[in-house]
N, CA, C and O of each residue as an XYZ file, in Angstrom:
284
protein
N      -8.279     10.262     -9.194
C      -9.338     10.789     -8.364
C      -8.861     10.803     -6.911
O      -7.911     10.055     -6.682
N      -9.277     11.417     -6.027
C      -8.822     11.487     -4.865
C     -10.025     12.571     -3.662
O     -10.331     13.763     -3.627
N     -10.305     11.630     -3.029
C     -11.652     12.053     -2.309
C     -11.616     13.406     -1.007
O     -11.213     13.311      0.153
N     -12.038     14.292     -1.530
C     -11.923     15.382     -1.212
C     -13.478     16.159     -0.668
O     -14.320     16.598     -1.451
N     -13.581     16.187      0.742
C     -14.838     16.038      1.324
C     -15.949     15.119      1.376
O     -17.048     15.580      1.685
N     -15.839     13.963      1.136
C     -16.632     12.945      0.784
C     -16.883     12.726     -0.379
O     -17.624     11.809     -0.733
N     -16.251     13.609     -1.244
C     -16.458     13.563     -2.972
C     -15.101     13.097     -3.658
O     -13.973     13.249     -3.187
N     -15.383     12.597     -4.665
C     -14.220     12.073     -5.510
C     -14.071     13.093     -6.735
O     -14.874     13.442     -7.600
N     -12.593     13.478     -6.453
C     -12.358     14.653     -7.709
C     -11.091     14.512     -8.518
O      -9.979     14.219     -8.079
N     -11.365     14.719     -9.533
C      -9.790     14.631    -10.560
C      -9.230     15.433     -9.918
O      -9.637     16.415     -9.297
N      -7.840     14.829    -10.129
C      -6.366     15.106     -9.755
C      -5.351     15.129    -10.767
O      -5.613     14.738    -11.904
N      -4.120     15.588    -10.426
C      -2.847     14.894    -11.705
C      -2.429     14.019    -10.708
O      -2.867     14.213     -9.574
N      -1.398     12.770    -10.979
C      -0.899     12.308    -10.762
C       0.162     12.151     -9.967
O       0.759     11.143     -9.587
N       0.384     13.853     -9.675
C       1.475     13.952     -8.971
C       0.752     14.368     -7.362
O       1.353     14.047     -6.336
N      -0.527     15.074     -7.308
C      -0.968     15.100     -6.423
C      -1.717     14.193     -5.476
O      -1.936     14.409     -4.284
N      -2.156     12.911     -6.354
C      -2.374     11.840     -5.891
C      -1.483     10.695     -5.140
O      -1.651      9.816     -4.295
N      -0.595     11.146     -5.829
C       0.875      9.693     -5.213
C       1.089     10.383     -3.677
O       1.384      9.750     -2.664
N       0.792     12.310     -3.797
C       1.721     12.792     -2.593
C       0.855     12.789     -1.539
O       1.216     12.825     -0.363
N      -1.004     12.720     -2.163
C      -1.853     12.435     -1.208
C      -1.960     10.813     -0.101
O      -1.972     10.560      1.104
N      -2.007     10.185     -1.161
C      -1.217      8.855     -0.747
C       0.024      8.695      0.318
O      -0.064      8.298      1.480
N       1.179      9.100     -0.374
C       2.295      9.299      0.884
C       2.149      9.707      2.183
O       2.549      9.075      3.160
N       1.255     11.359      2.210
C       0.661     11.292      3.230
C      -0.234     10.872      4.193
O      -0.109     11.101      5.396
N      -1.057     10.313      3.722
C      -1.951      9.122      4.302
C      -1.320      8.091      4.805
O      -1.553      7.698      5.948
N      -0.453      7.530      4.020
C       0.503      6.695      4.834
C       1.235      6.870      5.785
O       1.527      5.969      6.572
N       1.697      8.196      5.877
C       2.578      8.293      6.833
C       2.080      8.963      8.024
O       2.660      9.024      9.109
N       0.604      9.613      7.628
C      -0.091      9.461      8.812
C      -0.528      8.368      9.711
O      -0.669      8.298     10.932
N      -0.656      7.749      8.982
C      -1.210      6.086      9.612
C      -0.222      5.319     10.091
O      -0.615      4.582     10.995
N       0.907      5.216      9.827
C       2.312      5.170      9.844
C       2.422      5.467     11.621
O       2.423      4.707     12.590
N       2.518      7.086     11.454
C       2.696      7.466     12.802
C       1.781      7.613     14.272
O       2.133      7.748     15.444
N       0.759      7.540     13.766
C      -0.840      6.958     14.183
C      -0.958      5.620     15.047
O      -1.067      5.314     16.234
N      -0.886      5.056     13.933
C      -0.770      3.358     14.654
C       0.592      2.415     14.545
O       0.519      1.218     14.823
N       1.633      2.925     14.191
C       2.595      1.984     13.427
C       2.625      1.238     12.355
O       1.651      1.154     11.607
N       3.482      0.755     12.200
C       3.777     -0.084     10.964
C       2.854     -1.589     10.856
O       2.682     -2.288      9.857
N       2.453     -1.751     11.957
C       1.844     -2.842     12.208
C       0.144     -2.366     11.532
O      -0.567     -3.302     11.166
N      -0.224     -1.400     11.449
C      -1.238     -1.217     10.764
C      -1.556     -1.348      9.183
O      -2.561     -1.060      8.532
N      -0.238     -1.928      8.803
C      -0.362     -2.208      7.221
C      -0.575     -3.803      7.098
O      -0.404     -4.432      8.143
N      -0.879     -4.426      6.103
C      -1.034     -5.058      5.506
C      -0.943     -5.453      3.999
O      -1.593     -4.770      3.207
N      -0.131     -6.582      3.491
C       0.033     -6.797      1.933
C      -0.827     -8.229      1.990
O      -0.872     -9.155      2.800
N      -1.548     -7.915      0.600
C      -1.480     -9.105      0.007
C      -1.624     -9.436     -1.510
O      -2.318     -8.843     -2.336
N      -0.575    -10.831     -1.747
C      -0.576    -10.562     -3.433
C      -1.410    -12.128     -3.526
O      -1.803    -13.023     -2.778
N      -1.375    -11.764     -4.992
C      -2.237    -13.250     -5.602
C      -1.179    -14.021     -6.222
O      -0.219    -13.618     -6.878
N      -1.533    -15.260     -5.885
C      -0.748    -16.479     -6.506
C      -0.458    -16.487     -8.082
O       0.524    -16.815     -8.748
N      -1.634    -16.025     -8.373
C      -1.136    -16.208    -10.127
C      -0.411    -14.993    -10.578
O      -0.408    -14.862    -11.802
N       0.298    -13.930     -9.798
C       1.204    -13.264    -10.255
C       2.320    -13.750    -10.236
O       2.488    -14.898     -9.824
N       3.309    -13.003    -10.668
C       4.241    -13.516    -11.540
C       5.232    -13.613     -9.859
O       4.884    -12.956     -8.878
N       6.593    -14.665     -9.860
C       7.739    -14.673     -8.824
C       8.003    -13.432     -8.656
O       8.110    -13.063     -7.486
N       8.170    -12.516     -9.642
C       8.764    -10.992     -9.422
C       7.944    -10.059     -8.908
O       8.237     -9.137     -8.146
N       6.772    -10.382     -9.423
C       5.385     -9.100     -8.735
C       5.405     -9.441     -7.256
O       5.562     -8.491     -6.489
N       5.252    -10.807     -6.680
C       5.138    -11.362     -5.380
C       6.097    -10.540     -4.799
O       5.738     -9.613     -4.073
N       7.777    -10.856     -5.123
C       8.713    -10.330     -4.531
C       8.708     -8.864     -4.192
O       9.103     -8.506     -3.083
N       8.101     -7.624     -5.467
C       8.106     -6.426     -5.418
C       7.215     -6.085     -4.036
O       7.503     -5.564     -2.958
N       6.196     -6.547     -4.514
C       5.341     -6.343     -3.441
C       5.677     -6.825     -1.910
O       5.374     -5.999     -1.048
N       6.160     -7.839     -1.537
C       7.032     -8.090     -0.393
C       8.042     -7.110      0.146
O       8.190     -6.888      1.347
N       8.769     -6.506     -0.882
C       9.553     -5.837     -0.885
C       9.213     -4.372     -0.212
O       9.703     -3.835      0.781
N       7.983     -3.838     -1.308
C       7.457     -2.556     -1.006
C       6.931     -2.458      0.854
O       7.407     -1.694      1.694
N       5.821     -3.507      1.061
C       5.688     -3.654      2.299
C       6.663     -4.042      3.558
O       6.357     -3.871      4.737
N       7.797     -4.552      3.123
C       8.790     -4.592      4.453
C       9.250     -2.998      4.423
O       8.852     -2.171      5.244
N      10.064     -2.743      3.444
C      10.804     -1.248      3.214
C       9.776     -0.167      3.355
O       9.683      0.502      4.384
N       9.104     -0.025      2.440
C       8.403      1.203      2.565
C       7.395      1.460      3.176
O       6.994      2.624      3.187
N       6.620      0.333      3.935
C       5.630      0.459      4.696
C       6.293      0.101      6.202
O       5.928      0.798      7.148
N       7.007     -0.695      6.370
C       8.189     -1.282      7.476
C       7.074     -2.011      8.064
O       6.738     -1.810      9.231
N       6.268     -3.155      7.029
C       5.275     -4.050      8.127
C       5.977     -5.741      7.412
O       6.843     -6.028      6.585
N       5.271     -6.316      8.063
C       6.065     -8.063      7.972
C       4.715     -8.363      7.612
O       4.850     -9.380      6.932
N       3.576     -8.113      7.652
C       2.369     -8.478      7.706
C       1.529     -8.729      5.995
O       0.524     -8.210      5.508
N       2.545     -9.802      5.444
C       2.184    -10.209      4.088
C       1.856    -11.449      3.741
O       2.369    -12.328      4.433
N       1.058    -11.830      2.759
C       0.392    -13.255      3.036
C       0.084    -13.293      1.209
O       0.105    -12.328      0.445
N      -0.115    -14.343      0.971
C      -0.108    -14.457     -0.472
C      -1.411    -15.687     -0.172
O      -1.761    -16.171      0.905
N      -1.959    -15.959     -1.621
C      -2.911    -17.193     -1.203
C      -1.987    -18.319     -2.323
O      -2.484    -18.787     -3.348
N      -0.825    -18.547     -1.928
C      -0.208    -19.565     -2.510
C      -1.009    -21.250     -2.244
O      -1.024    -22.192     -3.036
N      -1.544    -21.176     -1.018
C      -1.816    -22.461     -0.530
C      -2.980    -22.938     -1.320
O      -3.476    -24.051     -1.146
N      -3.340    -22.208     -2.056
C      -4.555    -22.626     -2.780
C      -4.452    -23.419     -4.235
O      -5.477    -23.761     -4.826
């Protein structure tokens, strides 16, 4: 689905990821990288944590990740 005038409308899949990309990279160039944010949950797995760390340094280029490990 992907919200198209205030309405939510089916999509394929391929038009959704590229709607996405662009949104990001509007926001991206908008506010910077500093406008992202990750966060994963503790009870995922060492590798999901890492991916996701991963995705947000590289592909979002933000540092701004926090897990609720402390809990």
């Amino acid at each position: 689905m992907v919200r198209v005038d205030g309405e939510l409308r089916p999509t394929s899949w391929d038009h959704a990821l590229t709607t996405v990309a662009e949104r990001f990279a509007a926001v991206k160039a908008e506010s910077g990288s500093d406008a992202f944010g990750m966060f994963s949950c503790s009870k995922s797995t060492n590798e999901m944590n890492y991916a996701a760390q991963k995705f947000s340094r590289i592909a979002l280029g933000s540092n701004n990740i926090d897990s609720c490990n402390r809990t």
